[in-house]
C-alpha positions in Angstrom: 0.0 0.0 0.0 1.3 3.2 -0.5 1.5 6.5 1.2 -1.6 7.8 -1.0 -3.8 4.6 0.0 -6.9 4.6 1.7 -8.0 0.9 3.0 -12.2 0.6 2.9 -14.0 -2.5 4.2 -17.4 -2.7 2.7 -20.5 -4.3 3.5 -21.9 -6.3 1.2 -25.0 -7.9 2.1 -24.4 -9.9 5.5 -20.6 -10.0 4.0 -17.6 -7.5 3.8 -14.8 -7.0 1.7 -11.6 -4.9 1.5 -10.6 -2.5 -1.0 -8.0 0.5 -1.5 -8.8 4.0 -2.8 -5.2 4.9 -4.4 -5.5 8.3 -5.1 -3.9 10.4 -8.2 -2.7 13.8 -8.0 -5.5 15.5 -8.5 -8.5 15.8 -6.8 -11.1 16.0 -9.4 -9.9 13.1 -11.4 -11.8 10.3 -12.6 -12.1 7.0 -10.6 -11.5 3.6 -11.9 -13.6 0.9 -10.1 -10.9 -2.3 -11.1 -12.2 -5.8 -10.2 -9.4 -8.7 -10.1 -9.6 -11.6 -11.9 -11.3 -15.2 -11.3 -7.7 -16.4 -9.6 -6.4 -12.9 -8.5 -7.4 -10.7 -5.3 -7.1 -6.3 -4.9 -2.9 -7.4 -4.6 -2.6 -9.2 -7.7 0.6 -8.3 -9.7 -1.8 -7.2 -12.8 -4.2 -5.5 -10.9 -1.7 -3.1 -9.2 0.5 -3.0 -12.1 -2.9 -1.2 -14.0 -3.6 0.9 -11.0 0.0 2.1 -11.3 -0.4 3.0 -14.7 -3.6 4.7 -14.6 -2.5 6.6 -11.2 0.4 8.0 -13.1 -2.2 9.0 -16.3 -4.2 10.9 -13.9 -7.2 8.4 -12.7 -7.8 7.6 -9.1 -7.9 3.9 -8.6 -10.3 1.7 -6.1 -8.8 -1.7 -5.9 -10.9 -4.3 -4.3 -12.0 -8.0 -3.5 -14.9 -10.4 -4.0 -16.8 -12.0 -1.1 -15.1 -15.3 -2.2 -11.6 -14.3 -1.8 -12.0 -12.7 1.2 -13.0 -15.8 2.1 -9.8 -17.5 1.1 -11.8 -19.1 -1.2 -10.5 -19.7 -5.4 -13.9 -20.8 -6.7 -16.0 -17.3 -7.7 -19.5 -16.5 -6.5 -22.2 -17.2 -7.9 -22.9 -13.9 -10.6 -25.5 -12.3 -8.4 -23.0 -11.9 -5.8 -20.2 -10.8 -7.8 -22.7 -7.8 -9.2 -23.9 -7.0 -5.8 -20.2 -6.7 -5.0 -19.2 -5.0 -7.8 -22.7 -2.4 -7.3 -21.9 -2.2 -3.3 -17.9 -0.9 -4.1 -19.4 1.6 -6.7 -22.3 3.3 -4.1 -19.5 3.2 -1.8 -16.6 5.1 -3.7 -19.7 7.2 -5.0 -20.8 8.1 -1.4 -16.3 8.5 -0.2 -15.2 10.3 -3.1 -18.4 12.1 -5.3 -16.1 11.6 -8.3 -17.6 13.7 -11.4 -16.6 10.5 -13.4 -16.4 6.9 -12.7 -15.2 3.7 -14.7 -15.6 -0.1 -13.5 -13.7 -2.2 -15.3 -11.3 -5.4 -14.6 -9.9 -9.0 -15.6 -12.0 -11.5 -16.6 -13.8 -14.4 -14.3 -13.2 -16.9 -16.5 -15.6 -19.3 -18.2 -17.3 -18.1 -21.7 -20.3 -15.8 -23.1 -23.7 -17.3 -23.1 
């Protein structure tokens, strides 16, 4: 974690999981929302290599993880609880940071379109 990290637990449902608001230098910028992959977690070389970039092009970063791995689990959620994950870290960092703009993006869980 670095000296511009914040660490956030939130709820989700009867659940909680962490996540880290890595700030960029300016306080207006745009947030990205970056959700780790189906074998990663919030410290995952990728995912913090892509905050690190995107920190350094200007965009604050919230890093965080699903119910399962805080769980110490590697099998995902079911999706339900990955989107009510995904929803409760965005009305979160909405409700922290009232960023005028806001991305979610992230790696992929695996598995194929239906």
């Amino acid at each position: 974690m670095s000296a511009d990290s914040i660490s956030w637990r939130i709820r989700v449902g009867d659940d909680e999981v962490s996540a880290l608001f890595d700030a960029a230098g300016d306080a207006d910028a745009p947030v990205f929302v970056c959700a780790h992959g189906a074998g990663g977690n919030l410290a995952d070389r990728g995912v913090v290599a892509t905050a690190k970039i995107l920190r350094e092009h200007g965009l604050h970063t919230v890093r965080f993880n699903f119910v399962y791995r805080e769980r110490k689990s590697s099998r995902p959620d079911a999706m339900p609880k990955l989107t009510a994950c995904i929803q409760a870290v965005v009305e979160h960092t909405r409700r922290e940071l009232s960023p005028n703009r806001l991305m979610i993006g992230g790696r992929s869980m695996g598995g194929r379109a239906a």
